[in-house]
matplotlib code that plots the C-alpha trace (Angstrom):
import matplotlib.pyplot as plt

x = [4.9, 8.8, 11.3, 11.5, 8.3, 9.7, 8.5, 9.5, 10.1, 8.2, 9.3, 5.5, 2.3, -1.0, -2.0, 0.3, -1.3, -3.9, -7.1, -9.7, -13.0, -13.6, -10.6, -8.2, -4.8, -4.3, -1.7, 0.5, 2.2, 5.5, 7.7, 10.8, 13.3, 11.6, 9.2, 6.6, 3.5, 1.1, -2.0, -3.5, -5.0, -6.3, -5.2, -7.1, -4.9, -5.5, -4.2, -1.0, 0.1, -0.2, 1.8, 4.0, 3.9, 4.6, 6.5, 3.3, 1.2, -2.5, -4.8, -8.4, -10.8, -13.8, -16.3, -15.2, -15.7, -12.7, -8.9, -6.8, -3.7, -2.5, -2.0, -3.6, -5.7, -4.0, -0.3, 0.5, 2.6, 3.7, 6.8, 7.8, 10.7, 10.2, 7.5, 7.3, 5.1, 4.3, 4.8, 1.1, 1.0, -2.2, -0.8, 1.7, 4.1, 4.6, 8.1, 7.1, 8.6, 5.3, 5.1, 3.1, 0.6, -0.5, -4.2, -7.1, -7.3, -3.4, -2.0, 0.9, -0.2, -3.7, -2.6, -2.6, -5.3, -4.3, -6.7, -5.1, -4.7, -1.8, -0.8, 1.1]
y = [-15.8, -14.9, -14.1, -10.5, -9.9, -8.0, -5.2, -1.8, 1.1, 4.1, 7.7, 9.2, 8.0, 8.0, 10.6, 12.9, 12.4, 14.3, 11.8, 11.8, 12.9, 8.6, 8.9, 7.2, 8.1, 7.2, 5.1, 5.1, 1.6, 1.1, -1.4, -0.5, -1.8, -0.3, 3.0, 1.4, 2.5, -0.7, 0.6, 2.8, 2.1, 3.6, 2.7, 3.0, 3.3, -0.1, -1.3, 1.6, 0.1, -3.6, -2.7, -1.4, -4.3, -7.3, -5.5, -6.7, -4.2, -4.2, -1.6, -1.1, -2.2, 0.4, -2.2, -5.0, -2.8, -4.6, -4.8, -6.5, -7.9, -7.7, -11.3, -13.6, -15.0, -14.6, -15.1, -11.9, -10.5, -7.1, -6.7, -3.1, -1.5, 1.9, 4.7, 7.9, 10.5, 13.7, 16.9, 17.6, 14.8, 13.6, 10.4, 7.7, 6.4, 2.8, 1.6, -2.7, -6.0, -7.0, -10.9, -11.8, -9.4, -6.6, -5.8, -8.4, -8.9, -10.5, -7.4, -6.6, -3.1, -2.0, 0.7, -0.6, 0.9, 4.2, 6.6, 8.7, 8.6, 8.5, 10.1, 7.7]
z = [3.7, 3.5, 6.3, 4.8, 6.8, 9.9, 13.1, 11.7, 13.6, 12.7, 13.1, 13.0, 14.6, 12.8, 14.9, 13.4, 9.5, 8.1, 7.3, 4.6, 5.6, 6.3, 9.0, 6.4, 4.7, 1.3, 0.2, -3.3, -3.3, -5.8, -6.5, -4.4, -7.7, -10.8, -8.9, -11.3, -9.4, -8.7, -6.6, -4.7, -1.7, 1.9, 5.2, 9.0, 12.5, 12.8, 9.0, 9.6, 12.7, 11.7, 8.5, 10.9, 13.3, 10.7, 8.0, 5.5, 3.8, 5.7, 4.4, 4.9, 2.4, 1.5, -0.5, 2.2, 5.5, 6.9, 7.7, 4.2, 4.3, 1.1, -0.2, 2.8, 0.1, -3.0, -1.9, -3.4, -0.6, -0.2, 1.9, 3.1, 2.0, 2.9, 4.0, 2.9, 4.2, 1.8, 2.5, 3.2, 6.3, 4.1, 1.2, 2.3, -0.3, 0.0, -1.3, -1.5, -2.6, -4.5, -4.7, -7.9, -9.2, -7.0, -9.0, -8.1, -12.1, -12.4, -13.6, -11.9, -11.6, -11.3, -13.8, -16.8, -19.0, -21.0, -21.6, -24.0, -27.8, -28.9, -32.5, -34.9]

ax = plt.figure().add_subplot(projection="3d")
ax.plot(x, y, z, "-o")
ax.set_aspect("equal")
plt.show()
């Protein structure tokens, strides 16, 4: 882990977001330099407020049934850089300093496969 990993001060409690019908709020993560989206990703009160408590991205895995901190086992930190809360109270936009890739596959992104065809 890296000394940018610090306590941030939050300006809205989870309390005050509107939840999925699982009791979670989904998070867009971006690299805070180049906006380039990198994953999407849902958090509990428990992953929200220990992002908030160690400056690291924590969400909560779905297909794990547990509390993720992004990059205990990979090394593939994410450090907070900013929070962002839309105007519906109901998707959180993660501004992050990703450390290596953020997608399980190596990818820095997890969206990197285009779906459209494109016309030469």
């Amino acid at each position: 882990m890296s000394n940018e990993a610090k306590p941030l001060n939050s300006k809205m409690s989870f309390d005050e977001f509107k939840l999925n019908s699982d009791g979670m709020l989904t998070v867009v993560v971006q690299d805070y330099k180049t906006n380039e989206v990198l994953m999407v990703a849902y958090m509990t009160k428990e992953a929200y407020d220990k992002t908030i408590e160690t400056g690291i991205m924590t969400y909560y895995s779905r297909s794990r049934d547990e509390l993720w901190i992004k990059g205990e086992t990979s090394g593939h930190y994410q450090y907070v850089k900013d929070l962002y809360i839309d105007c519906d109270r109901d998707t959180l936009l993660a501004k992050v300093k990703q450390i290596g890739a953020a997608c399980h596959t190596g990818n820095y992104s997890c969206f990197y496969t285009d779906l459209l065809e494109k016309e030469d």
